[in-house]
N, C-alpha and C positions, 0 to 999 in steps of 0.2 A: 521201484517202491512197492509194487504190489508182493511180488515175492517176499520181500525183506518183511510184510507185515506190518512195513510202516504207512502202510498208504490206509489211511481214516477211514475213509467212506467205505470200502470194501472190510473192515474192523466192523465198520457199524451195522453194515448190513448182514454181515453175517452174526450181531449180534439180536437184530434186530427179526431173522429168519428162527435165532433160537426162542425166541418170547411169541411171534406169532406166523410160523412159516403159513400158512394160508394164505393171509392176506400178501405176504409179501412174496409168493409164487404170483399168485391176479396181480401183482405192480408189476412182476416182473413181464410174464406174458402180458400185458396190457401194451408198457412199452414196447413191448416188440411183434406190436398186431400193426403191421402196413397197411390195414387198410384206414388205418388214421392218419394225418399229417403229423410229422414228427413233432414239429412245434406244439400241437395238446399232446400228443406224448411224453413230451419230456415235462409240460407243466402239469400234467394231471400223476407223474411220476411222482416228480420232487413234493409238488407240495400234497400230495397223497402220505406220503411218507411222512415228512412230517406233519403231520395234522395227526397223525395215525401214533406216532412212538415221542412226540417230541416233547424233552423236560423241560422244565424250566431252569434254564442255566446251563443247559448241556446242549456242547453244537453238535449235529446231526451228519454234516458234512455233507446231505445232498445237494447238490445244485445242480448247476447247467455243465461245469467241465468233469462229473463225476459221470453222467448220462453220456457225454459223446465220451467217455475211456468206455462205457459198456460197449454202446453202439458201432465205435470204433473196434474194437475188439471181435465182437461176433461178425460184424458186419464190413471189412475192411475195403472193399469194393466201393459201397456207398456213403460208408461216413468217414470221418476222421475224428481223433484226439485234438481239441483246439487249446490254445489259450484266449481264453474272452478278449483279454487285450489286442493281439493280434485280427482277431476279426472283426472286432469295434472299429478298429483305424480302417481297413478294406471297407467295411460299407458304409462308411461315412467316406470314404473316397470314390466308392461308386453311387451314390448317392441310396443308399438304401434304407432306409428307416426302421428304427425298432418299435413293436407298434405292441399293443397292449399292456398289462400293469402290474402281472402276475407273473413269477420266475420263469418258465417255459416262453412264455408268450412274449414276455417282454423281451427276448432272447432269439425272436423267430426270426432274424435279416441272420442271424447265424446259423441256423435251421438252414433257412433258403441256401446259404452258400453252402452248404455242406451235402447238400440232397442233389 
């Protein structure tokens, strides 16, 4: 998908690097500063992002499974490409809870099994 140019999120962000590449060079190194826990990196990613370019009426496409295809990609050792679904049922089967209320955070028992 990313080749083909159909894949949204890497569209958006590349269109979103032509309106304000600063800012979104500091999202990008942000997320990928280890000495934070991935869990606020990925929420202070996404919803940095949109906070930052988002219209009204137009989806932005970042989330949680556009961060682990970043993550996953540079970083193949430590993370992986998830589908949310898939690892909603794992830790509700290991008993793991999703805890906070914000996209990144809310998302963090997937952080944990990924890291």
């Amino acid at each position: 998908l990313v080749g083909s140019g159909k894949y949204y999120p890497a569209r958006m962000l590349y269109e979103y690097a032509l309106k304000d590449k600063k800012f979104v060079r500091g999202a990008l190194r942000n997320l990928l500063d280890h000495s934070v826990g991935v869990g606020r990196r990925v929420d202070n990613f996404v919803n940095g992002m949109n906070e930052h370019f988002m219209q009204k009426g137009v989806q932005s496409y970042f989330d949680y499974r556009f961060v682990s295809f970043i993550l996953g990609a540079l970083f193949p050792e430590q993370y992986i490409y998830v589908k949310a679904v898939e690892t909603t049922k794992l830790a509700k089967r290991i008993n793991l809870a999703q805890s906070g209320n914000r996209i990144g955070m809310k998302h963090d028992h997937r952080s944990y099994l990924l890291t």
